[in-house]
N, C-alpha and C positions, 0 to 999 in steps of 0.2 A: 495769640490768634493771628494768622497770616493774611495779612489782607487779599490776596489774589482766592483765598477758601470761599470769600462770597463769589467768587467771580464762577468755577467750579459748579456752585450749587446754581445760578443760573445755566450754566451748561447742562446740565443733568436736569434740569426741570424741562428745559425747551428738545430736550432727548426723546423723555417721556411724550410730553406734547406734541410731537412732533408723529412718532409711532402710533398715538390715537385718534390724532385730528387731523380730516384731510387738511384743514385750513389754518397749517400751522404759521405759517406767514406773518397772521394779523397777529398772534401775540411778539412776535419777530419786531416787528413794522413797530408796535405799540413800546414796548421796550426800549428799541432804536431811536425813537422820538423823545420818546423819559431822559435818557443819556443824552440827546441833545441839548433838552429845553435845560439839562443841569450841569451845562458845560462838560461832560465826563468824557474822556477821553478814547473810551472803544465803544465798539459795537458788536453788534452780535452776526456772524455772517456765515452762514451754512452751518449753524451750529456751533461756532465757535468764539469766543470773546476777542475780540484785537482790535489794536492801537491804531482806530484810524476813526478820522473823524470829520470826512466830510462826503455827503453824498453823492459825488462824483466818484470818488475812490470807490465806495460801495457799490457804487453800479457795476463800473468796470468790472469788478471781482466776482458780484454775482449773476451780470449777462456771459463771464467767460465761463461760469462754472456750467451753465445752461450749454456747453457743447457740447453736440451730440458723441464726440468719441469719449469712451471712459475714461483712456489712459490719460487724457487732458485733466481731467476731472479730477481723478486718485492725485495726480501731481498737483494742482492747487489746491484741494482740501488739503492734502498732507504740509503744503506749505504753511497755507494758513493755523493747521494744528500745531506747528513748529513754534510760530509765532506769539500763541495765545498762552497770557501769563498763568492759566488754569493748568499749565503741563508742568509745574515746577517751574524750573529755571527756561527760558525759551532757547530754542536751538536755532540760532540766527544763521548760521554755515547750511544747517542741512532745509528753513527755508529757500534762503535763496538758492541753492540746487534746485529743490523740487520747481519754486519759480519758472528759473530756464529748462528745466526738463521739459516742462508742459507746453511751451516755444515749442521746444527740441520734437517732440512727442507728434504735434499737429503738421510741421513742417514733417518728419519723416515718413506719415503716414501718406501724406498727398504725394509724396516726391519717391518713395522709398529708396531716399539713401540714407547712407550708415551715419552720419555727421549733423549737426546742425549747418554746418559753415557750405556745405556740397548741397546739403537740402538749399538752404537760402539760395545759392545758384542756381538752383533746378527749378525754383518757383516758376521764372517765366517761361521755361519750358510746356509748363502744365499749365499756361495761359492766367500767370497771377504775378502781373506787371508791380514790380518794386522800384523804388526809387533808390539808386544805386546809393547816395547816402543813406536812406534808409535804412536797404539791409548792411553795408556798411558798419552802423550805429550798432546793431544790431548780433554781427558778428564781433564789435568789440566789446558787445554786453558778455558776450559766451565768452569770449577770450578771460572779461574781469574773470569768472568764474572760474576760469582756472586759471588763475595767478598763483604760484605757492605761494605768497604770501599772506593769503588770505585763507588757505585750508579750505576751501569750499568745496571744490572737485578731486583734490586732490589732498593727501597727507600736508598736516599742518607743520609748519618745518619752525615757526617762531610764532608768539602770537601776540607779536607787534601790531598787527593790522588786522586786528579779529574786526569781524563784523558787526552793527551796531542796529539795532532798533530798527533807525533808519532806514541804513543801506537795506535791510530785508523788506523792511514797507513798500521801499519805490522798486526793487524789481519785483515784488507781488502785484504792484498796482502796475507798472511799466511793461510788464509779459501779461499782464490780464489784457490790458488796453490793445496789445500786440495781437493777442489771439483775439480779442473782437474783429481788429481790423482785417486780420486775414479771414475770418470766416466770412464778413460780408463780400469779402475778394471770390468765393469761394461758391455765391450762392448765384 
């Protein structure tokens, strides 16, 4: 028996749950507390099981999912699905894409341009003051992203430097935090 098969059938239960009860939440919330109080290592967050385990990270991921544009939305559930050991084996390369896309996604809608890197320069244009380190930072998160040697955006040319657990958690939780912060820029 594979131990991620329980993990699975909480998915599919809180599916179900979810499609019948407006107030799907509280069995959410109630679960989420269970895995706490018993040190367990994920959480359940729009549906999805993953490795994260502190409620700060949680917020971030689910006050970004709360944004109004879809294509923000479809890129971090999809990260998140990448993530969650309930998919088989987890797809850490094509998290952390959907991660920055959803960056990429809210910056090109405000600014419409083609790029993350020309979006983040247009920001203060459209009256949304960034701190030059910041976007900086920021532009070299996209850059990691297409590193060949990491395969992420690009064809995997060695896979020396595949991505890890990790690395896909903090750009999920690091681009969730990122579209918080612009949207309150924004409001």
């Amino acid at each position: 028996n594979v131990w991620y098969k329980k993990l699975d059938m909480i998915e599919e239960i809180y599916s179900i749950i979810e499609q019948y009860y407006p107030d799907a939440n509280t069995y959410s919330d109630f679960l989420n507390s269970e895995f706490e109080r018993h040190n367990f290592a994920y959480r359940l967050i729009d549906g999805h099981i993953v490795e994260i385990t502190t409620g700060e990270e949680i917020d971030a991921i689910e006050k970004a999912l709360e944004t109004p544009m879809d294509g923000v939305k479809i890129h971090l559930h999809t990260a998140l699905k990448h993530i969650s050991p309930s998919q088989g084996e987890p797809d850490y390369r094509n998290s952390i894409k959907e991660s920055i896309s959803a960056v990429e996604c809210l910056c090109r809608n405000v600014t419409n341009k083609d790029t993350l890197g020309k979006a983040l320069n247009e920001l203060e244009a459209k009256g949304i003051a960034l701190n030059n380190t910041l976007k900086a930072a920021f532009d070299k998160l996209y850059g990691y992203t297409n590193n060949p040697d990491t395969g992420v955006r690009h064809a995997l040319m060695e896979d020396t430097n595949a991505p890890t657990s990790a690395e896909a958690i903090y750009m999920l939780i690091t681009c969730s935090a990122f579209i918080n912060y612009l949207n309150t820029k924004l409001q």
